[in-house]
DOMARRO-588204 format. One record per residue (C-alpha): z, x, y; residue number from 0. Coordinates in pm, whole numbers, plus 50000, padded with zeros to 5 digits. Layout:
REM residues N
@up=Z&east=X&north=Y&tornu=NUM
...
***
This chain:
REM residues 513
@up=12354&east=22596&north=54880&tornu=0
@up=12403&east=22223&north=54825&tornu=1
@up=12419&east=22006&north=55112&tornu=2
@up=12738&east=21822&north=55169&tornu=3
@up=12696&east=21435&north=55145&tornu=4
@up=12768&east=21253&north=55426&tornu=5
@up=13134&east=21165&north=55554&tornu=6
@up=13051&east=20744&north=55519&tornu=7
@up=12918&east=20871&north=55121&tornu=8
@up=13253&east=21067&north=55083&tornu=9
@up=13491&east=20802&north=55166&tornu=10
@up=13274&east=20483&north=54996&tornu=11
@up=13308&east=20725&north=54680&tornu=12
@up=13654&east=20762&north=54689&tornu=13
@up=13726&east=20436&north=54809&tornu=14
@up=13505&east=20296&north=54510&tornu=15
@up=13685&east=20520&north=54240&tornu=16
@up=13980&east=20369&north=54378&tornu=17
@up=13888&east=20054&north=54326&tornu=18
@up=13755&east=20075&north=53973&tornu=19
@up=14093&east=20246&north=53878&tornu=20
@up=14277&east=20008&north=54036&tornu=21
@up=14052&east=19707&north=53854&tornu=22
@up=13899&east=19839&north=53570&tornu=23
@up=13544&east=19744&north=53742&tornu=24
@up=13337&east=19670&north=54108&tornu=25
@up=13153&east=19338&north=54153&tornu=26
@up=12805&east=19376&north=54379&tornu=27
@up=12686&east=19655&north=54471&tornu=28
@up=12870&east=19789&north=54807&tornu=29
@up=12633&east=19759&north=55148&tornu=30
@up=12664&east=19979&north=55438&tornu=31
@up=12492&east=19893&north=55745&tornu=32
@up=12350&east=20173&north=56000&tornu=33
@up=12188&east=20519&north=55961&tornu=34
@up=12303&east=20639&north=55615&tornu=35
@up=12228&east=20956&north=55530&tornu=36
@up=11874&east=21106&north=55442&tornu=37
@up=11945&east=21353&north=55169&tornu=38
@up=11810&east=21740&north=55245&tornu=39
@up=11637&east=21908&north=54917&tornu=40
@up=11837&east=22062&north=54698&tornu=41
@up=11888&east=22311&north=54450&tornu=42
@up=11794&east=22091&north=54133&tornu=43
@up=11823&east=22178&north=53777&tornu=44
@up=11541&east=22239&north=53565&tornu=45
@up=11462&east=21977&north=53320&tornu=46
@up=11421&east=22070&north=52929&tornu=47
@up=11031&east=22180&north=52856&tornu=48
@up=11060&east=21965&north=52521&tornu=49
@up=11195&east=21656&north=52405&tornu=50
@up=11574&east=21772&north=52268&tornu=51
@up=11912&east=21585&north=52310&tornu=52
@up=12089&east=21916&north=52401&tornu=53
@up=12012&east=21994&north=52760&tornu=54
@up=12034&east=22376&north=52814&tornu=55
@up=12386&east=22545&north=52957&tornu=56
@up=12138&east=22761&north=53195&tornu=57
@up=11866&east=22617&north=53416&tornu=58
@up=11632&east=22766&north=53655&tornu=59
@up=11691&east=22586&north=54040&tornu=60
@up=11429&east=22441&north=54217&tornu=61
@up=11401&east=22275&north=54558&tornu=62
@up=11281&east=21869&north=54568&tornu=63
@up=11110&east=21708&north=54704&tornu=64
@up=10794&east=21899&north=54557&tornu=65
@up=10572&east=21671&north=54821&tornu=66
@up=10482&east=21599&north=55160&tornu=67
@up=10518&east=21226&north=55258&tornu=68
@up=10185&east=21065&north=55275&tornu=69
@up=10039&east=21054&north=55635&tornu=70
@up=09669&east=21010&north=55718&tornu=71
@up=09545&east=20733&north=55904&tornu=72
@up=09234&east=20677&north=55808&tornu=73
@up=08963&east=20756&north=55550&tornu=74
@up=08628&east=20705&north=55768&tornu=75
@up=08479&east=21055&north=55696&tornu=76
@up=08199&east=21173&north=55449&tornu=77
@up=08296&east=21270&north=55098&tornu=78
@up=08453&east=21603&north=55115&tornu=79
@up=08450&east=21816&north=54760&tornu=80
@up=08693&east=22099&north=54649&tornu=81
@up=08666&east=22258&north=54320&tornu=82
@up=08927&east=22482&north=54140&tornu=83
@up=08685&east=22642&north=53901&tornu=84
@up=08705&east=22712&north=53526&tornu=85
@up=08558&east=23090&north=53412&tornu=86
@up=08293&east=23182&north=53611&tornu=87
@up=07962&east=23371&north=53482&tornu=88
@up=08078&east=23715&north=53290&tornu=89
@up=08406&east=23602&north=53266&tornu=90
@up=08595&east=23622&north=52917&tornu=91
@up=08742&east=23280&north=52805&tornu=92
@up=09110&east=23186&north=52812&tornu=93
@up=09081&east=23201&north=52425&tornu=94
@up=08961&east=23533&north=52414&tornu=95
@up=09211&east=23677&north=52603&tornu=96
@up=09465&east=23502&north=52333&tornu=97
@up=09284&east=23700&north=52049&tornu=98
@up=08948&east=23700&north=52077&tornu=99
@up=08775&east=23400&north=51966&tornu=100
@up=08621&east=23267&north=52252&tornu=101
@up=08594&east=22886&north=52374&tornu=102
@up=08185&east=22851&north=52217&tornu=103
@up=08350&east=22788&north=51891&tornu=104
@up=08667&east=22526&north=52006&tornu=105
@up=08406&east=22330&north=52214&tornu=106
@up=08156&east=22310&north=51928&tornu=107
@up=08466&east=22214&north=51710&tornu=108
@up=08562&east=21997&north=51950&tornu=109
@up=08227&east=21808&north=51981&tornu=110
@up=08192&east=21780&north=51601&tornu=111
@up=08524&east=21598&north=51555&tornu=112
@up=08565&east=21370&north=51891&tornu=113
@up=08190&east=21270&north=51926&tornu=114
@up=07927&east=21106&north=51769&tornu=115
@up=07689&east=21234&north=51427&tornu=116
@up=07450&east=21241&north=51656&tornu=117
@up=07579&east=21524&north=51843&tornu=118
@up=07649&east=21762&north=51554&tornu=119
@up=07483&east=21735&north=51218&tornu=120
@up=07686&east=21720&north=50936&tornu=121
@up=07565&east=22073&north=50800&tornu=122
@up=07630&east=22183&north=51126&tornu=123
@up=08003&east=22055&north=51087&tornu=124
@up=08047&east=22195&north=50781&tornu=125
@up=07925&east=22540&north=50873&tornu=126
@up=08104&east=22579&north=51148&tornu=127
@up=08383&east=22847&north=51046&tornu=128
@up=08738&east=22716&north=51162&tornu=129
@up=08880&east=22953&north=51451&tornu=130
@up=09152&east=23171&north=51306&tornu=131
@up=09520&east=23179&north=51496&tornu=132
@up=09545&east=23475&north=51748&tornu=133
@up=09757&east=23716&north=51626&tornu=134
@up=10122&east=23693&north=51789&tornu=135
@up=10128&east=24032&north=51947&tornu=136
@up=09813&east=23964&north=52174&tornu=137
@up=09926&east=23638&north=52205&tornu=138
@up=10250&east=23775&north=52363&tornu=139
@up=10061&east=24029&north=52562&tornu=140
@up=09834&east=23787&north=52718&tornu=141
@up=10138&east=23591&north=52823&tornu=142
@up=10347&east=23887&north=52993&tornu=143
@up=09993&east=23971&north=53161&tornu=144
@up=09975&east=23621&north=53330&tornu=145
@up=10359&east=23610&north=53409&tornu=146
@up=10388&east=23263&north=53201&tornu=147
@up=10665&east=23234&north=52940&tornu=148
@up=10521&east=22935&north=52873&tornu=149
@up=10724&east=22659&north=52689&tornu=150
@up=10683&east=22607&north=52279&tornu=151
@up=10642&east=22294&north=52118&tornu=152
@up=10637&east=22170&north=51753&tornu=153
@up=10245&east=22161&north=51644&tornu=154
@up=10144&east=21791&north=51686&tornu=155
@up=10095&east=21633&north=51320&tornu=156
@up=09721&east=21582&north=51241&tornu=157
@up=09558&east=21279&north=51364&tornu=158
@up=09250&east=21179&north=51212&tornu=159
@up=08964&east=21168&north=51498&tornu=160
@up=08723&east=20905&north=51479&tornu=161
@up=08371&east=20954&north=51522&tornu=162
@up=08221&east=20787&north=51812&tornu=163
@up=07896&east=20638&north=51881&tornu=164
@up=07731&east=20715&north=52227&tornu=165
@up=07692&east=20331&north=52367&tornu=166
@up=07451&east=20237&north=52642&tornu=167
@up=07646&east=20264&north=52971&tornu=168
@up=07566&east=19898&north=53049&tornu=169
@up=07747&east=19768&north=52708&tornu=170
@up=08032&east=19586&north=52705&tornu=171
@up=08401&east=19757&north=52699&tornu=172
@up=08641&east=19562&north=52635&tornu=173
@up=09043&east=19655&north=52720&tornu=174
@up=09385&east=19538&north=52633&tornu=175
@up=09705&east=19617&north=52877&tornu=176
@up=10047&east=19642&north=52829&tornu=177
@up=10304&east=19639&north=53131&tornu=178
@up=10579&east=19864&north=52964&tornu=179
@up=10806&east=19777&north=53239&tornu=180
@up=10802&east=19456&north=53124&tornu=181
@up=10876&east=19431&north=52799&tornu=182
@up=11131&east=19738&north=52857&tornu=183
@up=11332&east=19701&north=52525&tornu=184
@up=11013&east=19734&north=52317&tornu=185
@up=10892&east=20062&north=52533&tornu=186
@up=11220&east=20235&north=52448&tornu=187
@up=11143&east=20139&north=52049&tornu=188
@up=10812&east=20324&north=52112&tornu=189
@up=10962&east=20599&north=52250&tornu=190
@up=11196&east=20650&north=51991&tornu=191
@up=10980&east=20600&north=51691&tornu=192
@up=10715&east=20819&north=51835&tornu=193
@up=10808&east=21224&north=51782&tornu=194
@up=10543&east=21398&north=51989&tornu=195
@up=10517&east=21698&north=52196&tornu=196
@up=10634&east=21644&north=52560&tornu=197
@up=10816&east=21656&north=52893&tornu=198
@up=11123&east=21477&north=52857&tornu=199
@up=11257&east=21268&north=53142&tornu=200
@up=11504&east=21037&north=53040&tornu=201
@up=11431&east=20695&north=53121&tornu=202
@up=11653&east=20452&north=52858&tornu=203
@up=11900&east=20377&north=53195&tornu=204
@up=11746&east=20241&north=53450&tornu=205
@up=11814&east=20021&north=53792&tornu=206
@up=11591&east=19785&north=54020&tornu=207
@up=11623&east=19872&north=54361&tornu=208
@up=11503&east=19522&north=54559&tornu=209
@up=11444&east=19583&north=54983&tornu=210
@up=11393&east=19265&north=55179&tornu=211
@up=11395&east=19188&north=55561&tornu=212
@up=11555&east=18925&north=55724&tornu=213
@up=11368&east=18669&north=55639&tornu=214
@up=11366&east=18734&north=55272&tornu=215
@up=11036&east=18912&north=55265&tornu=216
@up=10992&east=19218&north=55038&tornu=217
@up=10960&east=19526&north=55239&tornu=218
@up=10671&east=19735&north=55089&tornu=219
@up=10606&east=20059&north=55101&tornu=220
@up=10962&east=20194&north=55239&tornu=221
@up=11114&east=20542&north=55152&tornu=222
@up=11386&east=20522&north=54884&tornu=223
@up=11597&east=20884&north=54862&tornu=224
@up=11902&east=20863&north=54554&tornu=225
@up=12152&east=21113&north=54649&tornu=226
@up=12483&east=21222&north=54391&tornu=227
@up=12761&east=21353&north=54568&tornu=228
@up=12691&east=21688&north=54348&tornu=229
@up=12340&east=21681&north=54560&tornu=230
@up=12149&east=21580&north=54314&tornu=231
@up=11864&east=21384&north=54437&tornu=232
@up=11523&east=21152&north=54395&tornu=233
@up=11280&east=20999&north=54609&tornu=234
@up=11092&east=20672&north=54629&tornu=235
@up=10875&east=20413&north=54771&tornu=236
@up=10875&east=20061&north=54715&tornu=237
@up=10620&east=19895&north=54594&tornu=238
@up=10401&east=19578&north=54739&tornu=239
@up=10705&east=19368&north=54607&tornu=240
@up=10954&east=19572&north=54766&tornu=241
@up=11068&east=19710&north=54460&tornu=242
@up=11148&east=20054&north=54279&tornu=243
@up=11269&east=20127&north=53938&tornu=244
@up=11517&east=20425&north=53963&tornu=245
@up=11614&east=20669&north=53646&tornu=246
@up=11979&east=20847&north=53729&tornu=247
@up=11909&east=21056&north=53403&tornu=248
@up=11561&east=21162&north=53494&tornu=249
@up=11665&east=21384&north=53803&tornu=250
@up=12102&east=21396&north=53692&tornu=251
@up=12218&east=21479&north=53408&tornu=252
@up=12540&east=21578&north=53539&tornu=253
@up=12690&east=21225&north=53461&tornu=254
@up=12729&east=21126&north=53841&tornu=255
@up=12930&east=20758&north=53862&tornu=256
@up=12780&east=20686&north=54166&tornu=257
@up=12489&east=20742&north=54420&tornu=258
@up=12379&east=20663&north=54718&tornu=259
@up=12072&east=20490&north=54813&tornu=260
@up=11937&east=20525&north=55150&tornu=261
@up=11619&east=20301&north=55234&tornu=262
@up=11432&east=20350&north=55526&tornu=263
@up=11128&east=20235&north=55739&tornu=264
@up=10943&east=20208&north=56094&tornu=265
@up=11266&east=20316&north=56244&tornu=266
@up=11483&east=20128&north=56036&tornu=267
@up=11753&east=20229&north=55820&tornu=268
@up=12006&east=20102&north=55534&tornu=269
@up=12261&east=20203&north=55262&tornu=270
@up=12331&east=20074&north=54954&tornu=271
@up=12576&east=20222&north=54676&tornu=272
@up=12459&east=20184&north=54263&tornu=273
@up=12707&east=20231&north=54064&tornu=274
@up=12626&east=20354&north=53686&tornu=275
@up=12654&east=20056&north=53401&tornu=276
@up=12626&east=19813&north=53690&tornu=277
@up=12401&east=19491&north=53575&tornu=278
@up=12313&east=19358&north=53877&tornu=279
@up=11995&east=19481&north=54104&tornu=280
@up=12045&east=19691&north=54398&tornu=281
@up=11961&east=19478&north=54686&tornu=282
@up=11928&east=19574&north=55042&tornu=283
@up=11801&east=19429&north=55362&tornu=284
@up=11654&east=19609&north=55663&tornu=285
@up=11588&east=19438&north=56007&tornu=286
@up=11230&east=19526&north=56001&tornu=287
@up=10986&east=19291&north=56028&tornu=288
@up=10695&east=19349&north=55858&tornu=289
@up=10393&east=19323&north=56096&tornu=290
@up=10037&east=19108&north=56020&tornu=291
@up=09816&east=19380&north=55913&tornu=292
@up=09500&east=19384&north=55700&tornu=293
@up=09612&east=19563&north=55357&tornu=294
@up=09540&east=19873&north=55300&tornu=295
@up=09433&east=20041&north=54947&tornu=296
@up=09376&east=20381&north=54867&tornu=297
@up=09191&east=20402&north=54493&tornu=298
@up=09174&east=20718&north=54293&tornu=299
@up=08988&east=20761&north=53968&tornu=300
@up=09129&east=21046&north=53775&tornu=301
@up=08910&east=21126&north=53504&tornu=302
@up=08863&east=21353&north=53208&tornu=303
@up=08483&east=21480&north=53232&tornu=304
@up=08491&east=21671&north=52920&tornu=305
@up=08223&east=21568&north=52678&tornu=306
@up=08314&east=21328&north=52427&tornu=307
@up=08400&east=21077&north=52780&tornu=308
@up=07999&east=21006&north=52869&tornu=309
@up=07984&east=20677&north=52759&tornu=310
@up=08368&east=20610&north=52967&tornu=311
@up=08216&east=20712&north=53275&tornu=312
@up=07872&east=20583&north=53241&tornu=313
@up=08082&east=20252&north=53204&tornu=314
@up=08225&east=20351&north=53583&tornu=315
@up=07903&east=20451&north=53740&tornu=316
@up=07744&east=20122&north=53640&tornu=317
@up=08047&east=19876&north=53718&tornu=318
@up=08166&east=20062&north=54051&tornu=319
@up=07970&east=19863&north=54338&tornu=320
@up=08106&east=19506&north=54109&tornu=321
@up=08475&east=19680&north=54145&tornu=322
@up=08462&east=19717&north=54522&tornu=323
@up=08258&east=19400&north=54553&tornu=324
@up=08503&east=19160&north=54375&tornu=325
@up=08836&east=19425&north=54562&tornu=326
@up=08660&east=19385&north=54871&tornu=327
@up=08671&east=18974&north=54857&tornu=328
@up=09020&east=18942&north=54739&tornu=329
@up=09236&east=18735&north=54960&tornu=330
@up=09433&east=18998&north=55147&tornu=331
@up=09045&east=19170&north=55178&tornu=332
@up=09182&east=19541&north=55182&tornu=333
@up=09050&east=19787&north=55399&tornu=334
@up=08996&east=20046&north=55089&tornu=335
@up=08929&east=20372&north=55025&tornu=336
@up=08802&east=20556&north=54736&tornu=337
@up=08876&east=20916&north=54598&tornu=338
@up=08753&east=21108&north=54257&tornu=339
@up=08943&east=21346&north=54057&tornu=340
@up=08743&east=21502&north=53795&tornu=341
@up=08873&east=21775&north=53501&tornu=342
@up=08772&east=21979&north=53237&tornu=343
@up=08956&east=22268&north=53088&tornu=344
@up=09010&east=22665&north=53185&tornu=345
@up=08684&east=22753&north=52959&tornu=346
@up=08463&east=22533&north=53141&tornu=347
@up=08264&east=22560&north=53457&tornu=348
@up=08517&east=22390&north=53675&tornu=349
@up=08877&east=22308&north=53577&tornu=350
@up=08950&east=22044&north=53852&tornu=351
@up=08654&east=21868&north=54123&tornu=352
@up=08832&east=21684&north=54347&tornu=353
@up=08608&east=21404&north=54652&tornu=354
@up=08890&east=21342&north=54882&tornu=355
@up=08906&east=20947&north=55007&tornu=356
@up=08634&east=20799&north=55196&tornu=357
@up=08530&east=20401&north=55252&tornu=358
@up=08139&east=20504&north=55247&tornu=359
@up=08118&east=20314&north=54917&tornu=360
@up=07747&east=20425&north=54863&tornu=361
@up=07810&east=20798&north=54918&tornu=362
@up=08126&east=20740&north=54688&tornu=363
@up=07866&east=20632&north=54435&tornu=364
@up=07656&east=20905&north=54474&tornu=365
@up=07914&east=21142&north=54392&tornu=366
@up=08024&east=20902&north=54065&tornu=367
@up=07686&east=20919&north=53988&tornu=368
@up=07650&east=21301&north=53972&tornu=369
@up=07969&east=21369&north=53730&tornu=370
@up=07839&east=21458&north=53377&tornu=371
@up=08058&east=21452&north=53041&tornu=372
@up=08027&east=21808&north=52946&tornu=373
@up=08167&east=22108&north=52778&tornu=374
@up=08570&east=22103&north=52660&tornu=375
@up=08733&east=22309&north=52458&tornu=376
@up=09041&east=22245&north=52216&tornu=377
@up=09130&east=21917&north=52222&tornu=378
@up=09412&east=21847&north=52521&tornu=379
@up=09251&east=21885&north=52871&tornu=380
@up=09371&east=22001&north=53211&tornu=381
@up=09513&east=21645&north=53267&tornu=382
@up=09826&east=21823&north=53456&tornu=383
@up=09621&east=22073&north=53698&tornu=384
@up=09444&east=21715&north=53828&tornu=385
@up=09696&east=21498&north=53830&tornu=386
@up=09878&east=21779&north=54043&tornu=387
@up=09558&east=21780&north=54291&tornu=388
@up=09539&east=21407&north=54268&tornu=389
@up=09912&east=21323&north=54377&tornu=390
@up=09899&east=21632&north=54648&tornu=391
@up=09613&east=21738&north=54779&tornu=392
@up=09441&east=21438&north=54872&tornu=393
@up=09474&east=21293&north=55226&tornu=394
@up=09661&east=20955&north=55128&tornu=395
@up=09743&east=20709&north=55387&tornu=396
@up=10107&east=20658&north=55538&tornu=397
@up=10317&east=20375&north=55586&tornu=398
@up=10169&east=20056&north=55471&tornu=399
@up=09880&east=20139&north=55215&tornu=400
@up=09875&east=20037&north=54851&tornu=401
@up=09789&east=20357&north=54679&tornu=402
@up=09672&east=20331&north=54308&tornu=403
@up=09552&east=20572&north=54040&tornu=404
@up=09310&east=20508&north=53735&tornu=405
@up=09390&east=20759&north=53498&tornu=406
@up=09070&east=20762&north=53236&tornu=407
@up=09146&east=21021&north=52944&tornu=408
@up=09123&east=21052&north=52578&tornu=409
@up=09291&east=21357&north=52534&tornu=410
@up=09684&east=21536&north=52637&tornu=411
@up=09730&east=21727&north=52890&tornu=412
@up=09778&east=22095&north=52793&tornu=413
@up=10128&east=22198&north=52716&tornu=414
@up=10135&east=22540&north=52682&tornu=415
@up=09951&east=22641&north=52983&tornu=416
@up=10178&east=22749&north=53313&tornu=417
@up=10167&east=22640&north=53653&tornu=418
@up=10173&east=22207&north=53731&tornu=419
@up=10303&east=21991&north=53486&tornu=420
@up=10293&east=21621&north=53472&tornu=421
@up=10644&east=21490&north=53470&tornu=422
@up=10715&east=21679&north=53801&tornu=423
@up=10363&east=21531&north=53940&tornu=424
@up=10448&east=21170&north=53846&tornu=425
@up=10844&east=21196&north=54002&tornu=426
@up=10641&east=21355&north=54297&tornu=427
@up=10393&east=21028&north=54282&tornu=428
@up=10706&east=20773&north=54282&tornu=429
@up=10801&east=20989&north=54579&tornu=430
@up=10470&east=20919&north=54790&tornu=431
@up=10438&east=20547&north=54625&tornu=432
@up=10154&east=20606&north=54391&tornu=433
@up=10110&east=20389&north=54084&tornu=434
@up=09946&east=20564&north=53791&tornu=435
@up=09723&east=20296&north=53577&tornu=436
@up=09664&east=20483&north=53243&tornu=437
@up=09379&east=20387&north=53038&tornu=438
@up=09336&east=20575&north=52720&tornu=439
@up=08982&east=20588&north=52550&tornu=440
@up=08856&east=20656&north=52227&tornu=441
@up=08993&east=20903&north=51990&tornu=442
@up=09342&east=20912&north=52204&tornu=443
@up=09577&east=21050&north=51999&tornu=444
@up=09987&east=20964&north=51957&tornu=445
@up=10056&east=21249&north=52205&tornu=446
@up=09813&east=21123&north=52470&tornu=447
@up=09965&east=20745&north=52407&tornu=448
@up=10314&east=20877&north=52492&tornu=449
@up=10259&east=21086&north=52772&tornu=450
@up=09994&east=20864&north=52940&tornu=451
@up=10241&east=20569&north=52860&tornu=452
@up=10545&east=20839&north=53052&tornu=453
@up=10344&east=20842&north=53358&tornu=454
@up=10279&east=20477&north=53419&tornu=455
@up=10642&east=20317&north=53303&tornu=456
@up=10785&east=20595&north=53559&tornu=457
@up=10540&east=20511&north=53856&tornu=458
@up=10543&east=20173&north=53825&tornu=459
@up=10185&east=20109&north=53641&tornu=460
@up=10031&east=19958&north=53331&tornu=461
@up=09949&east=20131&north=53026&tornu=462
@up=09537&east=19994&north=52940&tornu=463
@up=09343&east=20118&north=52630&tornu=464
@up=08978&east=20041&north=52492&tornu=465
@up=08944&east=19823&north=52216&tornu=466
@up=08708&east=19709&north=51996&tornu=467
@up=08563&east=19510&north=51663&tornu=468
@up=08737&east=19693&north=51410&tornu=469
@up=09037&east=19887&north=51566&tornu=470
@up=08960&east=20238&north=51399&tornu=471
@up=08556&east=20236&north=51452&tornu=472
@up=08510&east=20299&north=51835&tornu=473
@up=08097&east=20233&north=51713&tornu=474
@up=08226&east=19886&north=51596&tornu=475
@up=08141&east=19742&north=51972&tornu=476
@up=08347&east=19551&north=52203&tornu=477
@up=08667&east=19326&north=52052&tornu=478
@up=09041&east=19288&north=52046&tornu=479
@up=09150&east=19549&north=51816&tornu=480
@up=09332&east=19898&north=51906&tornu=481
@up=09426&east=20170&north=51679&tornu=482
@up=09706&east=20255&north=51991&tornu=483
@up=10094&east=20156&north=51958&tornu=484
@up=10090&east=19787&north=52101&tornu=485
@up=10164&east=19462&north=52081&tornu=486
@up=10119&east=19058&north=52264&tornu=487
@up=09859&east=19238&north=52539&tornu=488
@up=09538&east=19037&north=52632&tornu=489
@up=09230&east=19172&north=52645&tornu=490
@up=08912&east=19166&north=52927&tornu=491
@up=08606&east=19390&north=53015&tornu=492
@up=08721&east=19722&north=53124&tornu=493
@up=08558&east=19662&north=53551&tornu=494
@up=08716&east=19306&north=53495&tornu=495
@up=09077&east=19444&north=53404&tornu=496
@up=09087&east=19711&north=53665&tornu=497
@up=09018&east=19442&north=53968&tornu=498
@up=09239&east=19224&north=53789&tornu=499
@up=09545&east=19531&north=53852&tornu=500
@up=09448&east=19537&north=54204&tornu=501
@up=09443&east=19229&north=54260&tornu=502
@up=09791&east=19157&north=54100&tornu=503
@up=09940&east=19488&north=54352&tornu=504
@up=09789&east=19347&north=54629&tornu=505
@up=09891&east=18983&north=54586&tornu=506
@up=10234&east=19121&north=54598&tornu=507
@up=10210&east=19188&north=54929&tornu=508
@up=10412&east=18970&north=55251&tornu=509
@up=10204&east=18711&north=55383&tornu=510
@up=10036&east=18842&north=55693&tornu=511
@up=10032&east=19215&north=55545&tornu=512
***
């Protein structure tokens, strides 16, 4: 059943749709002081499993929010490690239960084309027979057995996989960034010109929602729920600015004229109406008054720990303690915590290893320090089972914490597996005010580039990417070329850039936060 929508939403609709009969168009967005109303879930309809302009007659419901609000208060407490594991010992591989060729051969495959010489001789390469396709009947059968009619997609057209040299983890790496939020017009261009494989959420229409108190200040970190009258709904937080960027299309494609925003925090409430087409921001103000506080962060590293990503992470392990250092003396000097979300693939020895937060910085490092590049099978990773783990099963801090995300991958997710998938994860991170930073290493491929470019436009992040002396040699050493889809971005070392993002959040915040 679909909640009904409050009487003071009822009557502002009709009284709107009145009005824009009556004169062809509103001015400024309508403002309604008190409560509002704080949309219930609601059935919600299924989004497409593929990028397609027709959206399907028959969808599946689902209830949102798919999260709890973030909530713990603090993160003083050792690392604590959970692990969803891959096969165990004895256990057939994924890919043999799709035909019988097992994962030995993909990974070797997989090592020959995404890492260096070094790692697989070249009469080793070419010996290595090419894994035939299942046959379509066990295929079939091994889906019915699991219970996943798992969505098809188009085969990805063959990109060319540069070799890569191991480099010595204290080496240089250099990165460009590009804020796609920005520079919205040329994002959409991207988008457009770029026909991959992936979950479609439709993000061409889209409105700033701006909070502020009473004196003007931005209001971070305050819950945002978007409600249609047809109960279609989204939630929210605002960012260290006080700001949200909200996609109607992404959660309504029922062609709803107007919603209602409802914006609330530490006991305060407020209403707003957007209107679709309008040009103007959604503004709203709330009589809270943000109280001096020492900022909070809460810092993630998601990471893909298959092999061909040991010289990424040896990068990390040696640059960490200079990341916290140079976070740590930053003006607003954060009280921060640090989490690690590793990932592999089903065939490996553990799928997803997740350290929940903690601000013991040295046992933090001793965990970094113990995560190996290993194994990996075909090329896309479990990128969705950890990104799933990362946005909901670690203990994230309520109101009033900055809460960040390095995502550090150089291959898709996996879109023909069941179970999480990452455009509900990053809707359900813009829900618990999480920004996703993507960085995309060596030997990303167009797919990667979009989807890891989806998930930080939608949360609110940056999209960063290695470069290097000569843009398709990875072995050239550090410089200011990319092979990736991008234009007018600068370029620093890799530990340098990723303060640099936290630094930017965190200067966002009111003075005395």
């Amino acid at each position: 059943m679909i909640p009904r929508p409050s009487r003071l939403f009822q009557r502002s609709l009709a009284a709107l749709l009145c009005a824009q009969l009556l004169l062809g168009a509103c001015s400024a967005t309508e403002l309604a002081p008190g409560g509002g109303h704080w949309p219930t879930p609601a059935p919600q309809p299924e989004p497409p499993t593929f990028s397609s302009p027709h959206w399907p007659a028959q969808v599946a419901a689902r209830t949102v929010p798919n999260f709890q609000a973030p909530s713990a208060t603090h993160c003083a407490r050792p690392v604590q490690t959970s692990e969803t594991p891959g096969r165990v010992a004895g256990q057939r591989d994924e890919a043999t239960a799709m035909g019988g060729h097992g994962a030995a051969p993909l990974a070797r495959e997989a090592r020959a084309r995404r890492m260096s010489p070094g790692d697989a001789s070249p009469d080793a390469t070419a010996a290595m027979p090419a894994p035939a396709s299942p046959p379509a009947a066990a295929a079939k059968e091994a889906l019915a057995a699991e219970g996943e009619a798992g969505p098809r997609f188009p085969p990805p057209a063959p990109t060319p996989q540069v070799s890569q040299r191991p480099r010595p983890a204290q080496e240089i790496v250099t990165a460009g960034v590009v804020d796609d939020n920005a520079d919205f017009a040329a994002y959409l261009q991207f988008r457009q010109r770029t026909q991959v494989a992936h979950r479609e959420r439709e993000v061409s229409e889209r409105y700033l929602l701006q909070v502020r108190n009473r004196r003007g200040d931005p209001v971070p970190d305050a819950e945002v729920a978007v409600q249609a009258a047809n109960g279609a709904a989204m939630w929210a937080r605002t960012d260290a600015a006080g700001r949200v960027w909200l996609h109607p299309r992404a959660f309504d494609r029922s062609g709803s004229a107007l919603y209602e925003v409802a914006v609330r925090k530490s006991g305060q409430h407020g209403t707003a109406f957007l209107r679709r087409g309008q040009k103007s921001a959604v503004e709203l103000v709330l009589n809270e008054a943000a109280a001096p506080q020492r900022a909070r962060l809460d810092l993630v590293f998601l990471i893909d720990a298959t092999g061909s990503m040991g010289d990424e992470i040896g990068k990390l392990k040696a640059s960490l303690r200079s990341i916290a250092n140079e976070v740590a003396r930053l003006p607003s000097r954060p009280d921060t915590c640090f989490g690690l979300v590793a990932y592999r693939d089903r065939s490996d020895e553990f799928l997803v290893r997740r350290h929940d937060f903690t601000n013991d910085l040295s046992a933090f490092q001793s965990v970094l320090d113990a995560l190996q590049a290993n194994a990996g099978g075909d090329y896309p990773e479990a990128m969705n089972e950890a990104l799933h783990e990362a946005v909901h099963r670690l203990s994230w801090r309520g109101t009033g914490a900055t809460r960040l995300v390095v995502l550090l991958a150089d291959a898709p997710p996996h879109l023909d597996y069941g179970g999480p998938q990452y455009d509900e994860d990053m809707m359900a991170a813009l829900g618990k005010g999480i920004k996703v930073f993507s960085v995309g290493a060596s030997g990303l491929d167009k797919q990667g580039e979009y989807i890891q470019r989806q998930i930080a436009q939608f949360t609110g992040g940056r999209f960063v990417f290695l470069t290097y002396r000569e843009a398709s040699n990875p072995g050239s050493g550090p410089g200011r070329e990319t092979a990736h889809d991008v234009s007018n971005y600068s370029v620093q070392t890799l530990d340098r850039l990723i303060v640099r993002l936290v630094s930017e959040e965190l200067a966002k915040l009111p003075r005395g936060s």
